[in-house]
N, C-alpha and C positions, 0 to 999 in steps of 0.2 A: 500463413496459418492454416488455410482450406487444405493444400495439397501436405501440412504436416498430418492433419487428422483424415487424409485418407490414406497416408503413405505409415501411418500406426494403427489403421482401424479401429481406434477405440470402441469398449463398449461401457457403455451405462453403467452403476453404481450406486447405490443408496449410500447417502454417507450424512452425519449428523455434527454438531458443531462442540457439542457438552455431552458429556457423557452422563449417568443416572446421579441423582441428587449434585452435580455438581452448579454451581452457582457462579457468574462475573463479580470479583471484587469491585468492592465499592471507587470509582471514580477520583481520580489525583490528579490535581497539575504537574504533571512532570516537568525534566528541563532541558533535555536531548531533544534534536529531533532522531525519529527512527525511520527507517526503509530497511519492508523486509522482502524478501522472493529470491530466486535464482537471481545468480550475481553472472549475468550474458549481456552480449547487445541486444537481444529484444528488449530487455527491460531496463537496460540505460540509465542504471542508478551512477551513471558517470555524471548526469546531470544534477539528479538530489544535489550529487556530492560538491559541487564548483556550484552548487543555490546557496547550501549550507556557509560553505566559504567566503561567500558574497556577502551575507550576514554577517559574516564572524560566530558563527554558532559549531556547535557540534555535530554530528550526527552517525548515529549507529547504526551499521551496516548488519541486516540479520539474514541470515540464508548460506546456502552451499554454492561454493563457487562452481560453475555448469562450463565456464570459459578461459582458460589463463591466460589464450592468448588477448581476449580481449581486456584483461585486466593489465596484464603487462603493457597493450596500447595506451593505458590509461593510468599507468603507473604513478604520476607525478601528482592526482588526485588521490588514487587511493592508496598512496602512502603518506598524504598529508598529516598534519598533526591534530587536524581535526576530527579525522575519522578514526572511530572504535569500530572494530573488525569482532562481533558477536560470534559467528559461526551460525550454522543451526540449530534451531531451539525445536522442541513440541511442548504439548501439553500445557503446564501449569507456569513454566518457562515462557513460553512462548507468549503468553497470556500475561504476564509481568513487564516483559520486556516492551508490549504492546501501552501499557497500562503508565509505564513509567515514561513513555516519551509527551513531548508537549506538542509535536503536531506528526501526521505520519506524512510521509512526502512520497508521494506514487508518481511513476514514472515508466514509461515505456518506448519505446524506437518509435522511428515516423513509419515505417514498413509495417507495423507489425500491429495485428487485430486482437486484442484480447476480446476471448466468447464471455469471459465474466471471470470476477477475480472475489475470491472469498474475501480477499484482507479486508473490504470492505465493511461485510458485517463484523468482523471478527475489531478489528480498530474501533467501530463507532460503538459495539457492544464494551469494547474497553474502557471507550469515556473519552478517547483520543479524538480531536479534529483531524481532518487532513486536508492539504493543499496535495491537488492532482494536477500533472502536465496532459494535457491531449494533442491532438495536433489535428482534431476536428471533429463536428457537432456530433452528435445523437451516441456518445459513447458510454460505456458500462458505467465511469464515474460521473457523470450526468446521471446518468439513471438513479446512482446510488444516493448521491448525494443531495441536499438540501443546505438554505443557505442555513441553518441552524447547525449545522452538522460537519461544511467542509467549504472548500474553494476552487473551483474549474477554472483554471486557465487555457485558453485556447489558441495556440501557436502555429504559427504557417510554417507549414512543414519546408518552404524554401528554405527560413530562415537559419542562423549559424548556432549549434548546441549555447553559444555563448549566451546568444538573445534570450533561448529557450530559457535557462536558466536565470536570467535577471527575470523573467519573466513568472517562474516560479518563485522566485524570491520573496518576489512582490506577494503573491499566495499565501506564503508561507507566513508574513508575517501579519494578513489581513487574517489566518486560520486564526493566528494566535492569541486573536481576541473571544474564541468561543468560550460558553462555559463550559466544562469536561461533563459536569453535573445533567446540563442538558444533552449535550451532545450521545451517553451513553443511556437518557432516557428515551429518548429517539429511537438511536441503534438498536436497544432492548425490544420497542417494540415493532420497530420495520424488517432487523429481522430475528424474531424470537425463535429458537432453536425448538422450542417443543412444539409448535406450528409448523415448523418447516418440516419433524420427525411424523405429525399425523399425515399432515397432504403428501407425503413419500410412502409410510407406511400403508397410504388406501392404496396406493397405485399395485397389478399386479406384477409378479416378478416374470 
């Protein structure tokens, strides 16, 4: 990830979560589970998807696929009959689709660092719990999450995607007992979008 962001230069960006008068729908048990991001091996929603199956549950794939070849590796999970293939969402879309799952399931490779992942506020501001895979301590969803709010499991990165996945299973369905009711008054005010708009807007450009 270091030599991605220096082989793109990125720069800086103010960017906000709501736009003016818009407001989070009120909080629902859904009954999907959802995973949403770029559909690549960094973020390894091959594993959501063989948690889900372990279950017997569902779960809804939301994002642009960024990889075919690695989906076609993976062909035999993501063309199972338990996954819904979403495509990309924004906006008010996006925000349903979030709103309507019953737990979000986050996932990512053992290689690869995420610097901070918005889904975080944007799912617990939904009302959504989530069950998170890591593959070691001190990471963005530890950060994000609280036990009121979500589920870190933490897997050795030796271990085989198989493990990983019973492993998130287990996550998955200890998330299932949160209340949505609590979990998106939490997310509301850990991370409130008109707070995060003043502390960006003092900064100068």
């Amino acid at each position: 990830m270091i030599e991605r962001y220096a082989d793109h230069r990125p720069v800086a960006e103010l960017a906000v979560h709501l736009g003016l008068h818009e407001e989070e729908p009120a909080a629902t048990a859904g009954s999907d589970l959802v995973w949403l991001g770029r559909i690549d091996e960094e973020k390894a929603p091959h594993i959501a998807i063989r948690a889900a199956q372990i279950l017997g549950r569902r779960i809804r794939i939301v994002g642009p696929v960024f990889d075919e070849t690695y989906v076609r590796r993976h062909d035999r999970l993501f063309s199972a009959d338990h996954v819904k293939w979403v495509g990309e969402l924004g906006g008010p879309a996006k925000t349903a689709a979030l709103r309507e799952g019953s737990v979000f399931v986050y996932t990512y490779a053992r290689t690869y660092v995420e610097a901070g992942a918005a889904v975080f506020g944007e799912s617990l501001r939904a009302g959504t719990p989530m069950a998170a895979l890591t593959w070691r301590e001190g990471t963005c969803a530890q950060a994000a999450l609280c036990d009121q709010t979500g589920v870190v499991t933490v897997a050795d990165p030796r271990e085989d995607d198989e493990t990983a996945a019973e492993l998130l299973a287990l996550a998955i369905e200890q998330a299932e007992d949160l209340n949505h009711t609590e979990v998106q008054e939490i997310g509301l005010q850990r991370f409130d979008p008109a707070r995060h708009f003043a502390a960006m807007a003092s900064r100068p450009c």
